[in-house]
C-alpha positions in Angstrom: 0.0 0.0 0.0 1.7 3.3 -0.8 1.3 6.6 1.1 0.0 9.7 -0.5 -0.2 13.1 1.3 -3.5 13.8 3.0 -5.3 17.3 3.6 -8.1 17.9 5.7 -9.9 21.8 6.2 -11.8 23.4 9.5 -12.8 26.5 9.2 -12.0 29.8 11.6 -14.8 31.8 12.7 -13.5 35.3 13.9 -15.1 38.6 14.0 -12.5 41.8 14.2 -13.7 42.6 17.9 -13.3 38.8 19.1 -9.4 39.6 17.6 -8.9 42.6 19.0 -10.0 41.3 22.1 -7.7 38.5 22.5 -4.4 41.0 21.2 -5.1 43.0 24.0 -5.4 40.0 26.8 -2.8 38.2 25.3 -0.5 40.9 25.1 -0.1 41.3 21.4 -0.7 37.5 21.0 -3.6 36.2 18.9 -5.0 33.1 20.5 -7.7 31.2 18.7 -9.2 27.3 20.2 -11.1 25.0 18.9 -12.2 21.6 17.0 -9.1 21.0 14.3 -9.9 17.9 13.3 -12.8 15.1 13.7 -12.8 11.7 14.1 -15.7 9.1 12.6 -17.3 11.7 10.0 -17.2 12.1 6.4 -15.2 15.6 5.8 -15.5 17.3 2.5 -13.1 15.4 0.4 -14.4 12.1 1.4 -12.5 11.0 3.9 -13.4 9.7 7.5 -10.8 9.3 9.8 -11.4 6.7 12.4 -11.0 7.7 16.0 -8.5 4.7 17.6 -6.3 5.8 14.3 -6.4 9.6 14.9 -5.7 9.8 18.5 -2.7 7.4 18.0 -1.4 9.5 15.8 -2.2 12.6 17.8 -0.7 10.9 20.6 2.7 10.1 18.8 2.5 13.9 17.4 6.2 15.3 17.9 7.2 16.7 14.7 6.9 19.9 16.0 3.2 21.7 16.6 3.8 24.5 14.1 1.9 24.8 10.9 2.3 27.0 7.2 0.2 29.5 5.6 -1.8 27.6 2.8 -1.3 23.9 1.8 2.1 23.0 0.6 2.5 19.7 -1.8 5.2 18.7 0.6 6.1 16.5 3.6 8.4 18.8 5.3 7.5 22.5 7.2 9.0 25.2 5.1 9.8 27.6 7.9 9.4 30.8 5.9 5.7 30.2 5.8 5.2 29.3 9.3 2.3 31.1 11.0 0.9 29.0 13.9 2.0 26.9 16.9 0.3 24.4 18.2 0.2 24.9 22.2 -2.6 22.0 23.2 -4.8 19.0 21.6 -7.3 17.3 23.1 -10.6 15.3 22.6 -14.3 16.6 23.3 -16.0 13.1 21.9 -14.9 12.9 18.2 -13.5 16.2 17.6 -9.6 16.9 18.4 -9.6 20.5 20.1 -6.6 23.0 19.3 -5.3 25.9 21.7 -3.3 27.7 18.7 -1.1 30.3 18.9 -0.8 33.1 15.7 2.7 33.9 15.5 4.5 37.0 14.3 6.0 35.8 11.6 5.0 37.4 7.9 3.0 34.4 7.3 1.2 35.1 10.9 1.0 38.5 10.1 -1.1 37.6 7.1 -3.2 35.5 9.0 -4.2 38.1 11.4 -5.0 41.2 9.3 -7.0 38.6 7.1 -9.1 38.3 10.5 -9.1 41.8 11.9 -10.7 42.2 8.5 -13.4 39.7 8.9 -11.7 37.4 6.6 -12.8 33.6 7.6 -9.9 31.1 6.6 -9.7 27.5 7.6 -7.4 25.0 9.3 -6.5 21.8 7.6 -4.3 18.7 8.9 -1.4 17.6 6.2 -0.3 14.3 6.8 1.0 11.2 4.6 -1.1 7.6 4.6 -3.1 5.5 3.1 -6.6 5.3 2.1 -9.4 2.4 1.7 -12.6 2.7 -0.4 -15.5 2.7 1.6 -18.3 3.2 -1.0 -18.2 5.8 -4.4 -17.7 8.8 -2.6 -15.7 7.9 0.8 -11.9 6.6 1.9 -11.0 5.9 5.7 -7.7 6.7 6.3 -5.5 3.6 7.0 -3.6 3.2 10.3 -0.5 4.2 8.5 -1.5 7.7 8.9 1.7 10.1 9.9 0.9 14.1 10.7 2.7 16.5 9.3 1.2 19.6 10.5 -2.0 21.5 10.8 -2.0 24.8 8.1 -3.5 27.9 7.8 -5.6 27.6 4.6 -8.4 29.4 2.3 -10.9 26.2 1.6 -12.3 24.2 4.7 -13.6 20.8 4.7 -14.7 19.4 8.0 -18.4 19.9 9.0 -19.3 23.3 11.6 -15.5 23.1 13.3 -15.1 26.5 14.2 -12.8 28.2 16.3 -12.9 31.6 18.5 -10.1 33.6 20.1 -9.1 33.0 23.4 -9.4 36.2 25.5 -8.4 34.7 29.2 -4.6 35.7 28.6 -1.7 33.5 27.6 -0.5 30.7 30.3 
C-alpha cells in the first residue's frame, strides 16, 4: 500500500472585535481554540478518519506543533511560511480541540489582518497515509497515517468546526 499526502480543512470563525480582544489580553498575541480535526465523519473530500487511528497519531505527534500559511505539496515544514504553533490537543468526543497560537512571523501576520478584516480562513491537517474505499464517494484513512502539520488555509472541509479567540490571557 503506498502513502499519499492527506489534507483535511476546518474553518475559523473570527469577527475583528473577538481579535482585537484576545491581542489586547494576550499581550499582542492572537490566541484562537477549537475543533481542528474530527474523528468518525465524512469531511469534505471524502475521507473519514477513524478515531482509535487519529488519536494514535495525535498521541505520537512530535514533529513539531507548528503549521504554514496555505497547503504545501510537501512533507516537510517550510519555515518561511510558518504562522501558527500548536500549544494543546485534546478530545471533546470525536473532535480533536486546538489551543493555537498566531505567530509574528510574515506568514502570521497575514493571518491576522486577514481576521481583523473579517476574513474567515480554515485550518487543515497535512499528513502522509493510506486510504481504503469505503463506497463511491468515501476513503478511511488507513492506520498508517503520519501528521505532518496543521496549516492555515483558504478552503475548509470538516463539517461546523469553528474556532474563536481565546481572550483569558496566555499561560
Amino acid at each position: 500500500m503506498s502513502k499519499s499526502l492527506l489534507l483535511e480543512y476546518i474553518p475559523l470563525n473570527l469577527t475583528s472585535q473577538l481579535i482585537n480582544e484576545s491581542l489586547e489580553k494576550n499581550n499582542g498575541v492572537l490566541m484562537v481554540e477549537g475543533v481542528i480535526q474530527r474523528a468518525g465523519a465524512k469531511n469534505h473530500n471524502g475521507r473519514v478518519y477513524p478515531k482509535d487511528i487519529l488519536e494514535a497519531e495525535v498521541e505520537n505527534y512530535i514533529k513539531g506543533p507548528i503549521g504554514e500559511l496555505d497547503h504545501s505539496n510537501e512533507s516537510i515544514i517550510n519555515l518561511k511560511n510558518v504562522c501558527l504553533n500548536i500549544q494543546k490537543l485534546w478530545w471533546e468526543n470525536d473532535d480533536l480541540m486546538g489551543k493555537i497560537e498566531i505567530l509574528t512571523t510574515p506568514s502570521g501576520n497575514i493571518v491576522k489582518e486577514l481576521f481583523k478584516c473579517g476574513g474567515t480562513v480554515g485550518i487543515s491537517s497535512r499528513a502522509l497515509g493510506s486510504v481504503r474505499q469505503l463506497d463511491e464517494n468515501t476513503v478511511e484513512v488507513q492506520d498508517d497515517l503520519e501528521l505532518i502539520c496543521w496549516d492555515i488555509v483558504s478552503t475548509p472541509s470538516t463539517h461546523g468546526a469553528f474556532v474563536t479567540p481565546i481572550n483569558e490571557g496566555v499561560s
